[in-house]
C-alpha positions as CSV (number, residue, x, y, z in Angstrom):
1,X,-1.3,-9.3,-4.7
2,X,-4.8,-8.5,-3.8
3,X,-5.5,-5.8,-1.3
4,X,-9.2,-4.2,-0.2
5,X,-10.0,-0.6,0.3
6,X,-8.8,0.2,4.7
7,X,-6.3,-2.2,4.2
8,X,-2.8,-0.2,6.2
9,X,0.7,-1.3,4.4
10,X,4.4,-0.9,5.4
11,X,6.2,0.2,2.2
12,X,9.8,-0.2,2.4
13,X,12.7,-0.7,-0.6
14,X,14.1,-4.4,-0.5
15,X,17.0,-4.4,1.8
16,X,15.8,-1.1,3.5
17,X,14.7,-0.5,7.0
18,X,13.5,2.8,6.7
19,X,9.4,2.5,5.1
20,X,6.3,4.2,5.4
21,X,2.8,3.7,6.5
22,X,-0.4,3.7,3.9
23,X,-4.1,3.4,4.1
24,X,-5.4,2.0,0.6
25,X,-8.2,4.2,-0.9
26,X,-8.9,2.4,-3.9
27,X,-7.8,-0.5,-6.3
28,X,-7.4,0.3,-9.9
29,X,-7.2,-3.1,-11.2
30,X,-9.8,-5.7,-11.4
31,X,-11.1,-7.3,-7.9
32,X,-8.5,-5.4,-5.9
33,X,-5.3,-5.8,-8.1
34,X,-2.6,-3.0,-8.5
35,X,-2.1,-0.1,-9.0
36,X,-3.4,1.2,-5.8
37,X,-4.1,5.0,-4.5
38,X,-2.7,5.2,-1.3
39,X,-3.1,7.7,1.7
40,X,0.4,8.3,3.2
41,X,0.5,9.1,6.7
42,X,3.9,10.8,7.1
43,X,3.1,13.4,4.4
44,X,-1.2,13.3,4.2
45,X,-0.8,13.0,0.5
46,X,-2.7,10.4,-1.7
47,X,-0.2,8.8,-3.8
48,X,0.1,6.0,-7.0
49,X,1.1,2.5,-5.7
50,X,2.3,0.2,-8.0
51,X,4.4,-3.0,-6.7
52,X,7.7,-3.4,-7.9
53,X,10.7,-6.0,-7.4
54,X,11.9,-2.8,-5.6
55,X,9.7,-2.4,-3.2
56,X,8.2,-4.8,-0.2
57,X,4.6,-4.7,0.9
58,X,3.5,-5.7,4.4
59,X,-0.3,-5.6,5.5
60,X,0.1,-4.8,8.6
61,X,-4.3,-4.4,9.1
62,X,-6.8,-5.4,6.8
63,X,-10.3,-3.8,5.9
64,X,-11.8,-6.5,8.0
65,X,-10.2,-6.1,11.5
């Protein structure tokens, strides 16, 4: 998964409906790979994204819209 710096992402756990919202604020892998530091909207804190089996990612805007 490859995702660029504005991108917004639903985070949810597989088979969950409840998720959250996320701005990406920087890649730190290689040419946008994981992990990712994340701005979470519901709580305004900057968090560690790393992509599980666990979890699902949706883009749901990139950088470039």
């Amino acid at each position: 998964m490859q995702l660029g710096i504005g991108d917004r992402l639903l985070v949810t756990e597989r088979g969950g409906e409840a998720g959250h919202v996320c701005r990406v604020l920087s890649s730190r892998g290689p040419d946008g790979t994981p992990p990712y530091l994340v701005l979470r909207y519901d709580t305004g804190h900057e968090e560690l994204l790393v992509p599980t089996p666990d979890i699902e990612i949706r883009v749901l805007a990139d950088s470039a819209v």
